[in-house]
C-alpha positions in Angstrom: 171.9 184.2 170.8 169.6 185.7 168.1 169.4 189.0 169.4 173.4 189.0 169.2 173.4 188.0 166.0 170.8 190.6 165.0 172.5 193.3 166.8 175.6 192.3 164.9 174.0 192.2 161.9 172.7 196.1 162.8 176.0 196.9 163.6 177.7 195.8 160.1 174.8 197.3 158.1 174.9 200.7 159.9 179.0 200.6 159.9 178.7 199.8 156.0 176.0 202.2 155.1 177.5 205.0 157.2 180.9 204.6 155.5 179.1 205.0 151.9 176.9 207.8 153.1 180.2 209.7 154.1 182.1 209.1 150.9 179.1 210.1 149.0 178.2 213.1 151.3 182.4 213.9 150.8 182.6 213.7 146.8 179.6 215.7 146.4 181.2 218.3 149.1 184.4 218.4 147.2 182.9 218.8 143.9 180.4 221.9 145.2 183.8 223.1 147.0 186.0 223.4 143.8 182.8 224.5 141.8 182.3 227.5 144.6 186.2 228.8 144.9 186.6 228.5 140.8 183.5 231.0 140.4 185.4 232.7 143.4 188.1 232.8 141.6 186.8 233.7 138.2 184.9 236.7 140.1 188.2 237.7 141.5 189.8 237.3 138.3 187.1 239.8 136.7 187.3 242.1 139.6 191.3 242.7 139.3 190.8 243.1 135.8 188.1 245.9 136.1 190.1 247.5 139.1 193.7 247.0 137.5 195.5 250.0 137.9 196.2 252.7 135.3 199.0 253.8 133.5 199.5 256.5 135.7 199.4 254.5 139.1 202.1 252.4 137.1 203.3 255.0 137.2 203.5 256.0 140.7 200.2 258.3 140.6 197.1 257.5 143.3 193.7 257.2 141.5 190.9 257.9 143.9 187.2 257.7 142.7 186.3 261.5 141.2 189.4 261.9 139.2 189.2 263.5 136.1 190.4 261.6 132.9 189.6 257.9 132.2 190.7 255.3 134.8 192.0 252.2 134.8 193.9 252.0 131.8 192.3 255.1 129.9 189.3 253.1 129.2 186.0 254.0 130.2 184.3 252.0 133.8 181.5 251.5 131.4 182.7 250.0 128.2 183.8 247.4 130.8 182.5 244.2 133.1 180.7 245.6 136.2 180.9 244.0 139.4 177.2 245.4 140.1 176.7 242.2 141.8 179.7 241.7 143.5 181.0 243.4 146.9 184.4 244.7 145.6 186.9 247.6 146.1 190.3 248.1 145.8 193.7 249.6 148.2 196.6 251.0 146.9 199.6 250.6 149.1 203.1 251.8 148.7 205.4 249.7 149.0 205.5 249.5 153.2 202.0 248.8 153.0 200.6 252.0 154.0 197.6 252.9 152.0 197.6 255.5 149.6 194.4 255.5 147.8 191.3 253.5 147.3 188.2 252.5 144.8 185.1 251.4 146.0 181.9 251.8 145.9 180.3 251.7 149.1 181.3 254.1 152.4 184.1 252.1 154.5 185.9 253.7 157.3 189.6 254.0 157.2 190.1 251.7 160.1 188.3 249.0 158.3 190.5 249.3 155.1 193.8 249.7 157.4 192.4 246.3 158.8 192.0 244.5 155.5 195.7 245.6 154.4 197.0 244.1 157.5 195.4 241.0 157.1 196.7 240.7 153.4 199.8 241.6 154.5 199.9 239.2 157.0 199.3 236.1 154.6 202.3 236.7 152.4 200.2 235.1 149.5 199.1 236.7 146.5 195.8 235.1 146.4 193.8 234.0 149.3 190.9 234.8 152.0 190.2 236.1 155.8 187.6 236.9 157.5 186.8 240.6 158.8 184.2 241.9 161.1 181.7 239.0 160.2 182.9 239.0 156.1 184.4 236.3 154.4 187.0 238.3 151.8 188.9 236.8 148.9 191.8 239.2 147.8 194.1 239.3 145.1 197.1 241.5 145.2 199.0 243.2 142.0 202.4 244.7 142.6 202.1 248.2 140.8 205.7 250.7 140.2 205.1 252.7 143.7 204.1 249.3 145.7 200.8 247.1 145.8 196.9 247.1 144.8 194.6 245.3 146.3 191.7 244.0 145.3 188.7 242.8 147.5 185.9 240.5 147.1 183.3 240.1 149.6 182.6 236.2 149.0 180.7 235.4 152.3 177.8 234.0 150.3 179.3 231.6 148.9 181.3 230.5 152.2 178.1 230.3 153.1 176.7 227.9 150.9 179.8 225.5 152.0 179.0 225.9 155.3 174.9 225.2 154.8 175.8 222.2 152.7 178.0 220.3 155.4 175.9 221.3 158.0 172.5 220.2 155.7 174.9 216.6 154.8 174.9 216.7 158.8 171.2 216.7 159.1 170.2 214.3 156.1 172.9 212.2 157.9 171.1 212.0 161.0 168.1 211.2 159.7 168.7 209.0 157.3 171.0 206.9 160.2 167.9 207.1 161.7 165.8 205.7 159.6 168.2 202.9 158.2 168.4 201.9 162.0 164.9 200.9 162.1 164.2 199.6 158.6 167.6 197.8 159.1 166.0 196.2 162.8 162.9 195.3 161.0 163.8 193.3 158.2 166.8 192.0 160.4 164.3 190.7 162.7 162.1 189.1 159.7 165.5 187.8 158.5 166.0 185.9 161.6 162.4 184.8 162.7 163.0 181.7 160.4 166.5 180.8 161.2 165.4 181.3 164.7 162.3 179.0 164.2 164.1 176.5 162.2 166.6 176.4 165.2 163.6 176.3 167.4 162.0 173.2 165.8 165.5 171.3 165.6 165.6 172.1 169.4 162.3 170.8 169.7 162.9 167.5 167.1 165.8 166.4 169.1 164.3 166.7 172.6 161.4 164.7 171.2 163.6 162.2 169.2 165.5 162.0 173.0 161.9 161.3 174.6 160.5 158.5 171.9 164.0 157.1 172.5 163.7 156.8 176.2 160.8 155.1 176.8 161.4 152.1 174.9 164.9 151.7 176.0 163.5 152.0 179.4 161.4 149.2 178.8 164.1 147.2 176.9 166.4 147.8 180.3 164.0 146.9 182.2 162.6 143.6 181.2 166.7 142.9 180.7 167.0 143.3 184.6 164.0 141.0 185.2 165.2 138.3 182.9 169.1 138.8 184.7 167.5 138.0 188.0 165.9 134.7 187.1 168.5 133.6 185.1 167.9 129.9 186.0 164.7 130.1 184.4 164.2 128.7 180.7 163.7 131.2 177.7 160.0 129.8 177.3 158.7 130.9 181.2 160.2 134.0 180.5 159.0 134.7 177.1 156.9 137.5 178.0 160.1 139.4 179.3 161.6 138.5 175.8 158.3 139.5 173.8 158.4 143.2 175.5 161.9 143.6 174.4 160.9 142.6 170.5 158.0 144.9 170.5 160.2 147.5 171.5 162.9 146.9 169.4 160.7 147.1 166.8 159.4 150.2 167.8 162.4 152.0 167.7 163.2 150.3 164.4 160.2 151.9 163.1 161.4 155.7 164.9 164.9 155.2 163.4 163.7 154.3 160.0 161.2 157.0 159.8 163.5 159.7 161.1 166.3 158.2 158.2 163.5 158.6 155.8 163.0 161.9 156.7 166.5 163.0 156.1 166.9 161.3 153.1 164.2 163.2 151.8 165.4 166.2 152.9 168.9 165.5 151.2 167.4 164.0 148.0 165.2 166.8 147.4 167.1 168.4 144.2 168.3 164.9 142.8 165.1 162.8 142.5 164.0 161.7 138.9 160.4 162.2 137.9 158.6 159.6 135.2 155.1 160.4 134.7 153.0 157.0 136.1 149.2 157.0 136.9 148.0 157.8 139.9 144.6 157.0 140.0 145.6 152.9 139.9 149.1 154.3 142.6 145.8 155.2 144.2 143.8 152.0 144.3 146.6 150.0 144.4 147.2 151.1 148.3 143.4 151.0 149.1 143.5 146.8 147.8 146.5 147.2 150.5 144.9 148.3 153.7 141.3 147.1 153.1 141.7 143.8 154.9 142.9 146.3 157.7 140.3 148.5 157.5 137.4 145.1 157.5 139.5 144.3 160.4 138.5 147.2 162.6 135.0 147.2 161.1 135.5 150.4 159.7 133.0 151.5 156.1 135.3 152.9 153.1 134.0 154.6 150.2 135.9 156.1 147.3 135.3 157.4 144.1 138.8 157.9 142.2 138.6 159.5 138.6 140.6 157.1 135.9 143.8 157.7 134.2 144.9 160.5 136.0 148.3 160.9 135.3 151.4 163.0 137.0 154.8 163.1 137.0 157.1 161.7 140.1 158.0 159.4 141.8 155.2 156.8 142.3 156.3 154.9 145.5 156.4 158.4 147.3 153.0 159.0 146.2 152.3 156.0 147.5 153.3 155.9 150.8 151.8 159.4 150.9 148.2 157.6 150.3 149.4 154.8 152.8 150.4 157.0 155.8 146.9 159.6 155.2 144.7 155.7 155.3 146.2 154.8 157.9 146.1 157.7 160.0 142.4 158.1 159.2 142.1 154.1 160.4 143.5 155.0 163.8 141.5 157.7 164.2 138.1 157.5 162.6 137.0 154.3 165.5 135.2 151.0 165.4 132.4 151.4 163.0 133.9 154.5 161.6 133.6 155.9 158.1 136.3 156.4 155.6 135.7 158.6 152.3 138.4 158.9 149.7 138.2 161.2 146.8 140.9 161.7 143.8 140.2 163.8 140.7 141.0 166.1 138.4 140.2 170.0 138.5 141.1 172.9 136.7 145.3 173.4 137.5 145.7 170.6 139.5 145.0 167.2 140.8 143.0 166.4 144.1 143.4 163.7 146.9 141.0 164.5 149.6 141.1 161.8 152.6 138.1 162.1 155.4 137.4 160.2 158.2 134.4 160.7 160.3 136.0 160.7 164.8 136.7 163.4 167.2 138.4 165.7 164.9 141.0 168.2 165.3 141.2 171.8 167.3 141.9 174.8 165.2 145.0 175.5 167.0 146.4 172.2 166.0 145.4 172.3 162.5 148.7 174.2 161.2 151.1 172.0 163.8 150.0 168.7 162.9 152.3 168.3 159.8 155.4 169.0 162.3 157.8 166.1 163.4 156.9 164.3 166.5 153.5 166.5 167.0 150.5 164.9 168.3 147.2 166.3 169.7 146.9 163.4 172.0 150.4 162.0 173.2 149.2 159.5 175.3 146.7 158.1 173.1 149.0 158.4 169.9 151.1 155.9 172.2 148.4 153.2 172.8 148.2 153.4 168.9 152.0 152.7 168.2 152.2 156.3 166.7 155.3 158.9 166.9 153.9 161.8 165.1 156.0 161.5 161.9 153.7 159.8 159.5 152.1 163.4 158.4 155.9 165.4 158.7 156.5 162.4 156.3 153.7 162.9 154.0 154.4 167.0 153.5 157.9 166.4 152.9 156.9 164.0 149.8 154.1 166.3 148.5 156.4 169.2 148.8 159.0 167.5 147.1 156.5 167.4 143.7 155.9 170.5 144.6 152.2 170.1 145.9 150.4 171.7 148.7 148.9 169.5 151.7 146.6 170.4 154.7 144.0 169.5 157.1 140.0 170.9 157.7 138.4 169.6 160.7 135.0 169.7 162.2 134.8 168.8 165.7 133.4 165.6 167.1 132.4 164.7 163.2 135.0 164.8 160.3 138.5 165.3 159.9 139.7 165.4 156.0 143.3 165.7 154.3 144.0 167.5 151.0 146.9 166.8 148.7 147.2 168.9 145.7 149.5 167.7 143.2 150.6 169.3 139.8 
């Protein structure tokens, strides 16, 4: 499903960006076209001038080059502009197109000439181009009193600078496509690695929410059955039937509770108001909470909280965050375990560091633990009544005030929680 939606993802970027490419790559083209044909056509322009024909070809007389008098109009070749740099000449044709003089500079056969005159003649333009034994020619033709002259331009350079252009566009093209493709396919696949694990993790919450579900209803069913089958007996000789369903139906009232809490928080996350309170008596006031609990299971608890430390939230999340991190390390630190809590106050933030000596917690789980329905041990989180959401509880409070919690543990010796709150 992901790689579908990455591969169309690809294909709209690629359609997108190759549609911009070619209207950029076209506008420039057209621009550099018109720029080349109006130089073309200003060099043309220049060119007809300087080979226009004289008074006497007006008049009906051929002008070929080593004539005497002054050509082209009486006035003298160099009092005028010189198409030194241009690859020009010039026909004169009667008026059936046969070709009765011509002015050029360079050494053309006749055939070549008779060539170019046919291909004017066959364009029935006055202005225009053709190409001629490799040559790109632009000609311009000027009716005269005994027929036509003709004037040439050799303007394959710049036919070739069209031509490099579309087929340099061509390349760029190519390579930028290229390119795009694979930046495209890599942040398109760093795009959809968190969509994809969010959807993995929902997969994964549900199938686990399905699980926690099952067993108790299991049990629920089952002691239902037993109690259907001696129906004759009184409630009290079956009371431990009864008992199993209550402890059950408790324990999912815990799961759906939590799981509601969870969502609530995720859904309240923008809208919560925040009233600075104090946190270091938030703080002690859960610690007088659980410490019957914690004489109870003979476990040692030390803490040293810094007074009047005071933040801004809400102070019954806090709270609970303090609750579910003591009670986690009760269940896990063991008969005659230690406890060591520590709040106070550093240089950006404040601190909330919960250890508790036990078995402690494999690397690999470290960064997992604070995810729903995760638990290093399943089978012993059971036998303590846990469902792994206490801790996915916890970040989503201290992320909601913006804080920052984690876990360090040390092997068969300590395992300690940090909450750092602004």
């Amino acid at each position: 499903m992901f790689n579908r939606l990455r591969n169309r993802f690809l294909v709209v970027n690629m359609a997108i960006i190759t549609i911009i490419m070619l209207i950029a790559f076209a506008s420039i083209y057209t621009i550099t076209y018109r720029n080349v044909h109006n130089d073309i056509t200003m060099d043309l322009n220049r060119v007809s001038d300087f080979f226009k024909p004289s008074d006497g070809m007006m008049g009906g007389e051929p002008h070929a080059d080593g004539d005497g008098g002054p050509p082209h109009g009486g006035k003298d070749k160099d009092m005028m502009w010189q198409p030194d740099r241009t690859v020009s000449f010039s026909l004169q044709t009667d008026e059936e197109w046969n070709m009765t003089a011509t002015d050029s500079r360079f050494d053309m056969d006749e055939a070549f000439y008779t060539d170019a005159i046919n291909k004017v003649r066959a364009s029935s333009s006055d202005r225009g181009q053709f190409s001629l034994e490799g040559n790109e020619w632009a000609f311009s033709v000027q009716n005269t009193m005994s027929g036509y002259n003709i004037v040439f331009l050799d303007v394959t350079a710049q036919q070739t600078i069209l031509t490099n252009l579309i087929y340099t566009f061509l390349a760029v093209a190519l390579v930028m496509l290229i390119v795009i493709y694979f930046t495209s396919r890599y942040f398109a696949n760093r795009s959809i690695t968190p969509v994809k694990e969010a959807f993995d993790k929902q997969k994964r919450f549900i199938a686990d929410a399905s699980h926690e579900l099952k067993t108790p209803l299991a049990v629920i069913n089952t002691n239902a059955d037993v109690l259907l089958a001696n129906r004759d007996d009184t409630i009290r000789e079956q009371a431990k039937w009864l008992h199993h369903i209550k402890s059950e139906t408790e324990r999912m009232k815990t799961l759906t509770n939590d799981l509601l809490y969870l969502t609530e928080i995720d859904d309240t996350r923008e809208k919560m108001l925040y009233t600075p309170f104090n946190l270091s008596e938030a703080v002690e006031s859960v610690i007088l909470t659980m410490e019957a609990v914690i004489f109870e299971k003979n476990i040692e608890l030390s803490y040293e909280i810094e007074p009047e430390l005071v933040m801004s939230g809400n102070g019954e999340q806090i709270k609970q965050v303090v609750m579910i991190l003591l009670d986690n390390a009760i269940k896990y630190a063991g008969s005659q375990g230690l406890i060591i809590l520590a709040l106070k106050k550093r240089a950006t933030d404040i601190q909330l560091a919960v250890t508790n000596t036990g078995e402690g917690i494999a690397p690999e789980h470290l960064d997992r633990i604070f995810d729903r329905f995760y638990r290093v041990d399943r089978s012993r989180s059971r036998k303590q009544g846990g469902y792994g959401l206490g801790l996915a509880i916890a970040k989503s409070i201290v992320e909601q005030h913006k804080g920052k919690i984690y876990a360090k543990s040390v092997l068969g010796k300590t395992t300690t929680f940090y909450v750092q709150l602004v």
